[in-house]
C-alpha positions as CSV (number, residue, x, y, z in Angstrom):
1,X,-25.4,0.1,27.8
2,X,-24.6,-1.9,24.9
3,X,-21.7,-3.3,23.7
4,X,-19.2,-2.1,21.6
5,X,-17.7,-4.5,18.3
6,X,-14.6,-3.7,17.2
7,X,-14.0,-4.1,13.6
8,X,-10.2,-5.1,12.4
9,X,-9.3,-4.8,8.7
10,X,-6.3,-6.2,7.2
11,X,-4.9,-3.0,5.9
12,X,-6.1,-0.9,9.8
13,X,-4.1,-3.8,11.5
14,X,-1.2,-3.4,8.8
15,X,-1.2,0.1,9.0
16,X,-0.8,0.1,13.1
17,X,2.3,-2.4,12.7
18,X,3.9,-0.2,10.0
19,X,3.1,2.7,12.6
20,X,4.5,0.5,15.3
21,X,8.5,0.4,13.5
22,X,8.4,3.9,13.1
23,X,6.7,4.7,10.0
24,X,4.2,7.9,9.1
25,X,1.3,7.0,7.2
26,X,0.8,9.6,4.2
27,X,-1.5,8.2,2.2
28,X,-4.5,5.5,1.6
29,X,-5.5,3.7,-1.9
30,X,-3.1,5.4,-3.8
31,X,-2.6,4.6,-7.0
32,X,0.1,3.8,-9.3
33,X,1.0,2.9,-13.1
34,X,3.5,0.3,-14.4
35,X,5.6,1.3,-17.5
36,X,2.9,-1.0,-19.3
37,X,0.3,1.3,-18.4
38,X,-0.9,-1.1,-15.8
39,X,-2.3,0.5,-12.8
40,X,-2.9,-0.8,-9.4
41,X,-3.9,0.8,-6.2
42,X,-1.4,0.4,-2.7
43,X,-3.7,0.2,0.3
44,X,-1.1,2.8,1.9
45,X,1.8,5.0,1.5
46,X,4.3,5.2,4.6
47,X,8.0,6.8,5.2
48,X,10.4,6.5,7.4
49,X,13.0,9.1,9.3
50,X,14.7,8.5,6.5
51,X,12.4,10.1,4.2
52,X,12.3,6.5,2.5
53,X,8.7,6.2,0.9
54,X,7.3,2.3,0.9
55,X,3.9,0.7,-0.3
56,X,2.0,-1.6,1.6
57,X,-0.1,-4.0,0.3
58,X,-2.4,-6.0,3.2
59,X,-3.9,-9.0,2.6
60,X,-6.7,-10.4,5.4
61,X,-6.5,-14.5,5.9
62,X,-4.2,-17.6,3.8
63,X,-6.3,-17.1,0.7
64,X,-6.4,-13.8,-0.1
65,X,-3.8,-13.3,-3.3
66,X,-3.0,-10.4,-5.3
67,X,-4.8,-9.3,-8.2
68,X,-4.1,-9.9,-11.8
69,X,-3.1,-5.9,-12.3
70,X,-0.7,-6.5,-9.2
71,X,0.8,-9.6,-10.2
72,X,1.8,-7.6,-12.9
73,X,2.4,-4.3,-12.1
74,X,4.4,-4.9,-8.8
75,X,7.1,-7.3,-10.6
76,X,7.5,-4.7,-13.0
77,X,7.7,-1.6,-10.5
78,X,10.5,-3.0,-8.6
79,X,12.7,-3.5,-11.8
80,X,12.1,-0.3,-14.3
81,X,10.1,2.1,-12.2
82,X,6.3,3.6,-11.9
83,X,4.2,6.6,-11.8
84,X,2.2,7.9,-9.4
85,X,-1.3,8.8,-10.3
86,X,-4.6,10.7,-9.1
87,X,-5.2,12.5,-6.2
88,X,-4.7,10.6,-3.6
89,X,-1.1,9.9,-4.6
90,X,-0.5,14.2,-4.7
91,X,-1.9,13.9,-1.1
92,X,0.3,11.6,-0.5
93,X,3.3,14.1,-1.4
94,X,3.9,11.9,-4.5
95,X,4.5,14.1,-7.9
96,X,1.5,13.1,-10.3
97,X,3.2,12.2,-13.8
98,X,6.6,11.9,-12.1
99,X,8.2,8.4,-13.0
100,X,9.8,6.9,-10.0
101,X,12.7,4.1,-9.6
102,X,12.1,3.4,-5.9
103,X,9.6,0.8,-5.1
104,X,9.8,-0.4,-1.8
105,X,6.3,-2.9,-1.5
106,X,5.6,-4.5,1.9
107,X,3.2,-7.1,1.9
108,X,1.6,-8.0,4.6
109,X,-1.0,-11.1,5.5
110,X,-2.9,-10.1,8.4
111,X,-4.8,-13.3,9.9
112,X,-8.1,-11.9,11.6
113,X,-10.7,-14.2,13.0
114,X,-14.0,-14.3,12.0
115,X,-16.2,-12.1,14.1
């Protein structure tokens, strides 16, 4: 029998703490578009109880920074709103074309050691 390697990802190990509090997991690598036009993909959708939807962002290790579309999209996101684009944000149960005020981003640096 041979042994078995478990393989950890930031945004797997973020998405089982998000499950952990309570949150439901409705979409992966959605994407959304900044009132600039600026688009940027979440690594996932959750919501709570609530029906609150937030979008996580996971990061693996101390060095791994955002991206140039989502140092600026996210800023902007937060203060005047965004739209949610392609299919995987309509699986997501996100209206396509639909601007949106809430933006609730988690970020979350996940610290996996090397394999």
């Amino acid at each position: 029998a041979g042994s078995q390697r478990i393989i950890f990802t930031a945004q797997t190990t973020a998405e089982e703490m998000a499950q952990a509090r309570g949150l439901v997991v409705t979409g992966r690598q959605v994407t959304m578009e900044a009132p600039n036009r600026t688009r940027v993909v979440v690594d996932f959708v959750t919501k709570n109880p609530a029906g609150e939807v937030f979008f996580h962002e996971a990061k693996n290790g101390l060095g791994a920074m955002l991206t140039k579309n989502q140092r600026i999209a996210y800023p902007l996101a937060g203060q005047v709103g965004w739209v949610p684009r392609g299919a995987n944000a309509a699986r997501a149960g996100l209206e396509v074309g639909v601007a949106r005020q809430d933006f609730n981003l988690v970020f979350t640096r996940v610290l996996i050691p090397p394999s």
